[in-house]
C-alpha positions in Angstrom: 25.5 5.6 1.5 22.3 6.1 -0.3 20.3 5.0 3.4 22.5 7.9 5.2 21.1 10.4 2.9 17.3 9.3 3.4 17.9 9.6 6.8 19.1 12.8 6.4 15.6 15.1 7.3 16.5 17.8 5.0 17.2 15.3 1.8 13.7 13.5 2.7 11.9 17.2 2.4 13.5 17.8 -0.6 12.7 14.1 -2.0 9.2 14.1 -0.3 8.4 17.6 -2.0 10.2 16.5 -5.7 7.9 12.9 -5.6 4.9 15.1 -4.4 5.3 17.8 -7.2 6.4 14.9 -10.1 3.1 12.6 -8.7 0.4 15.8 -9.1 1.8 16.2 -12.6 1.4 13.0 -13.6 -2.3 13.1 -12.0 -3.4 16.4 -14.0 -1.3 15.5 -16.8 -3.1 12.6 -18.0 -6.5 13.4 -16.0 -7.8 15.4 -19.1 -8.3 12.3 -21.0 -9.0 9.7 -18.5 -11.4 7.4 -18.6 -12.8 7.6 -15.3 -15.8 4.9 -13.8 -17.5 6.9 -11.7 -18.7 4.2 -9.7 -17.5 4.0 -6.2 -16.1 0.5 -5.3 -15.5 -1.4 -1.9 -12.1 -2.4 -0.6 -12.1 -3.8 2.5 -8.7 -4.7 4.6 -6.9 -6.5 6.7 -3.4 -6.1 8.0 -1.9 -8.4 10.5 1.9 -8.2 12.0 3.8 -9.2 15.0 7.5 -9.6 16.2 8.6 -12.9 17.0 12.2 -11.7 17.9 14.5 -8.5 18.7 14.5 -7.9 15.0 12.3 -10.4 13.4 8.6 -9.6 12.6 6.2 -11.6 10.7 2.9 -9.8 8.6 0.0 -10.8 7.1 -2.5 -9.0 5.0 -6.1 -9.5 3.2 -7.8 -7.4 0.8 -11.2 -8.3 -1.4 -12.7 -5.8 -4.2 -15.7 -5.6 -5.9 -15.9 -2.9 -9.3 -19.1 -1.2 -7.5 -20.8 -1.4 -3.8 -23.1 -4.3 -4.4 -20.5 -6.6 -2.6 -20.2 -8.8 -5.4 -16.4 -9.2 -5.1 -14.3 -9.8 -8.3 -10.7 -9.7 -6.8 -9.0 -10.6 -3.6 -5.0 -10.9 -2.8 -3.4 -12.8 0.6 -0.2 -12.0 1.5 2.3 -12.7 3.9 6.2 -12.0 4.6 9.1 -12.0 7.2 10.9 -9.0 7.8 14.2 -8.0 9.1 15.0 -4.4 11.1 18.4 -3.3 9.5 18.0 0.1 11.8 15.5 1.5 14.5 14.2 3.2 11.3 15.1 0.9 8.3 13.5 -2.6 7.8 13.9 -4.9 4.8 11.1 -8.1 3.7 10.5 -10.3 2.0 7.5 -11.7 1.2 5.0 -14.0 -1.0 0.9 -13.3 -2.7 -1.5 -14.8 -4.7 -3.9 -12.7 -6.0 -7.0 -14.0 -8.3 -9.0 -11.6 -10.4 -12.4 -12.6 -11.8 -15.0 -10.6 -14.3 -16.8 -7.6 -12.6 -19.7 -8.4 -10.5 -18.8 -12.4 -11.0 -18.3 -12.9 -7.1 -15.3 -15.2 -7.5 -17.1 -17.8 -10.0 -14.4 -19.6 -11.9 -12.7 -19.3 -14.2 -11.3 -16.2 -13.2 -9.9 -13.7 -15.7 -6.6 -13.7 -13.9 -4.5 -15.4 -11.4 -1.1 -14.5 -10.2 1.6 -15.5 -7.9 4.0 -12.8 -6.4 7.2 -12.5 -4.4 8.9 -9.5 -4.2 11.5 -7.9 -1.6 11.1 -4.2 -0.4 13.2 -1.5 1.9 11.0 0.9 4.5 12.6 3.8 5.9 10.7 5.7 8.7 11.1 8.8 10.0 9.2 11.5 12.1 9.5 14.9 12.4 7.0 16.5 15.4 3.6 15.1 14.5 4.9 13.9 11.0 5.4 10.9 10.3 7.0 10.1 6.8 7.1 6.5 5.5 9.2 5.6 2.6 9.0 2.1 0.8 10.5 0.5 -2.0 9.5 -3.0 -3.6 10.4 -5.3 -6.1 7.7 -7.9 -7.4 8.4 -11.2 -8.7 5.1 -11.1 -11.0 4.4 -15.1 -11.9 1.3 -14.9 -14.3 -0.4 -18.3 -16.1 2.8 -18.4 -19.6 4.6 -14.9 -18.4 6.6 -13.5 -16.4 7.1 -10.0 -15.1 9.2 -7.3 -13.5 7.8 -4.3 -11.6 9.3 -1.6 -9.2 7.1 0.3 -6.6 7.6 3.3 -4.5 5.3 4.1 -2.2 5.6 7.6 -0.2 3.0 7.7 3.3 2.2 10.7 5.3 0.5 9.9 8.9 -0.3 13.1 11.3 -2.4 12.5 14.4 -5.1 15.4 15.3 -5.9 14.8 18.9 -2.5 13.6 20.1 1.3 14.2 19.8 2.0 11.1 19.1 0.8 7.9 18.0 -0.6 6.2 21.2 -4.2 4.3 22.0 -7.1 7.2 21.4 -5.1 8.6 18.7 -7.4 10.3 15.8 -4.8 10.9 12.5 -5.1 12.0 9.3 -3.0 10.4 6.4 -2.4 10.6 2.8 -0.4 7.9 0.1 1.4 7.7 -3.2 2.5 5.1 -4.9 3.9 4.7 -8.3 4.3 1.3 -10.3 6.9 0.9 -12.7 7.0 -2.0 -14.7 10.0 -3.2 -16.4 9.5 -2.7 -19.9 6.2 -0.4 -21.3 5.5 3.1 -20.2 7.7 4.8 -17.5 4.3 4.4 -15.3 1.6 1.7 -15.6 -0.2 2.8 -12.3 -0.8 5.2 -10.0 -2.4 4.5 -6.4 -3.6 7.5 -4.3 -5.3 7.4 -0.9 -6.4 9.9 1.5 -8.3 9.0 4.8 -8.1 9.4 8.5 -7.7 6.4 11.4 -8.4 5.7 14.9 -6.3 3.9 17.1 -8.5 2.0 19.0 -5.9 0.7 21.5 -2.4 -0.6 21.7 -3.0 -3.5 19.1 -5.6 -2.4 16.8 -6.4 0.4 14.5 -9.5 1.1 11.9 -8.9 3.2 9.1 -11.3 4.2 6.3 -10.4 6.4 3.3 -10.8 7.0 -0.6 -8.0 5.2 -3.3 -8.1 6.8 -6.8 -6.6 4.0 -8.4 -5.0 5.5 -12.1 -4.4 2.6 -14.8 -2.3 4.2 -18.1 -1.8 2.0 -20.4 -0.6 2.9 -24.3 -3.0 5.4 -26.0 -5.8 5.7 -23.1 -5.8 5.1 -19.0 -8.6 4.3 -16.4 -9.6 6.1 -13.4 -11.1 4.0 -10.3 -12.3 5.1 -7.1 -12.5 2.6 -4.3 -14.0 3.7 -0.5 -11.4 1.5 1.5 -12.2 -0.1 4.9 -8.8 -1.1 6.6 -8.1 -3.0 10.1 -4.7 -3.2 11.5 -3.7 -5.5 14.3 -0.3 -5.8 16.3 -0.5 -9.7 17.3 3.0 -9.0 18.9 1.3 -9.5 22.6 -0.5 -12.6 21.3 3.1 -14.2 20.4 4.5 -13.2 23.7 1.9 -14.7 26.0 2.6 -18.0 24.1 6.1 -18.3 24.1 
């Protein structure tokens, strides 16, 4: 029920407009106190998948951070998953991450401040709508931390239009913009707030570069955090790859 109504073009607009309007809020709401490092920090990416099957697709993804651009990088996560496509539009995962945080500027030395293990299942819906194309994803993390144990939803809403090209083909130039909330299971209604605006190219039918800016929003009881991170993202299609060798 609740799938027929996403797909449903008018609900999304309505939903897309009523997450867009509730996420500025939240933004200038608590922006008037933040505590905002105006250093601008690298993010560099990597984002692998492939289909192994009608319906079956496997995905892979690399990221590695450092608090300001002198590349000495104090966090890094690898991930990887399965996933399943329910619909043409709707696909479920599940996946698995470790993710190891050390002091700023430490480049990895040990011991690090934090390290974490993660599984967590998630729903994406797609849809397009001329040169739109709307992305909806829900997840929900399996957060194993050194003596604790946590709960956390995410919803993530993505907006990709290309410039020079109806649709999304090799040569493509596109613009696209991100939101995603975090809500943990206990504490305040949000704990984060991920924001990302940038444009890609698609370089040809496998792989695609994308740069942009995250404004990464941390509110925690009393005060929050404002980050900015210049992001440097490759995304590769291995699905050819698989083919050739099977």
């Amino acid at each position: 029920m609740f799938a027929n109504y996403l797909i449903d073009m008018s609900f999304t607009r309505r939903l897309f407009i009523t997450i867009l309007t509730t996420s500025c809020l939240v933004i200038i709401y608590y922006s008037s106190n933040a505590q905002t490092d105006h250093s601008l920090g690298n993010w560099n990416s990597i984002i692998l998948k492939g289909k192994i099957s009608q319906r079956f697709s496997l995905m892979g993804e690399g990221h590695i951070r450092s608090s300001s651009y002198d590349f000495k990088y104090d966090y890094f996560e690898a991930k990887t998953g399965i996933s399943y496509s329910i619909t043409k539009k709707l696909t479920g995962l599940f996946g698995t991450g470790l993710y190891n945080t050390d002091q700023p500027g430490g480049f990895f030395q040990t011991p690090s401040r934090q390290k974490e293990f993660r599984t967590w299942q998630e729903l994406t819906l797609k849809q397009t709508c001329k040169r739109i194309n709307l992305e909806h994803r829900v997840r929900l993390e399996q957060r194993f931390i050194p003596e604790n144990y946590k709960n956390r939803l995410k919803y993530r809403l993505g907006l990709i239009v290309p410039v020079n090209k109806a649709e999304m083909v090799q040569g493509s130039v596109y613009l696209t913009v991100a939101d995603e909330l975090f809500i943990p299971q206990y504490g305040p209604i949000v704990e984060k707030n991920r924001f990302f605006a940038g444009a890609g190219y698609k370089m040809n039918e496998n792989a695609t570069l994308q740069i942009g800016c995250v404004k990464d929003t941390d509110y925690k009881s009393g005060s929050h955090s404002v980050k900015n991170y210049l992001q440097l993202m490759l995304l590769y299609d291995f699905t050819k790859l698989i083919k050739k060798h099977t």
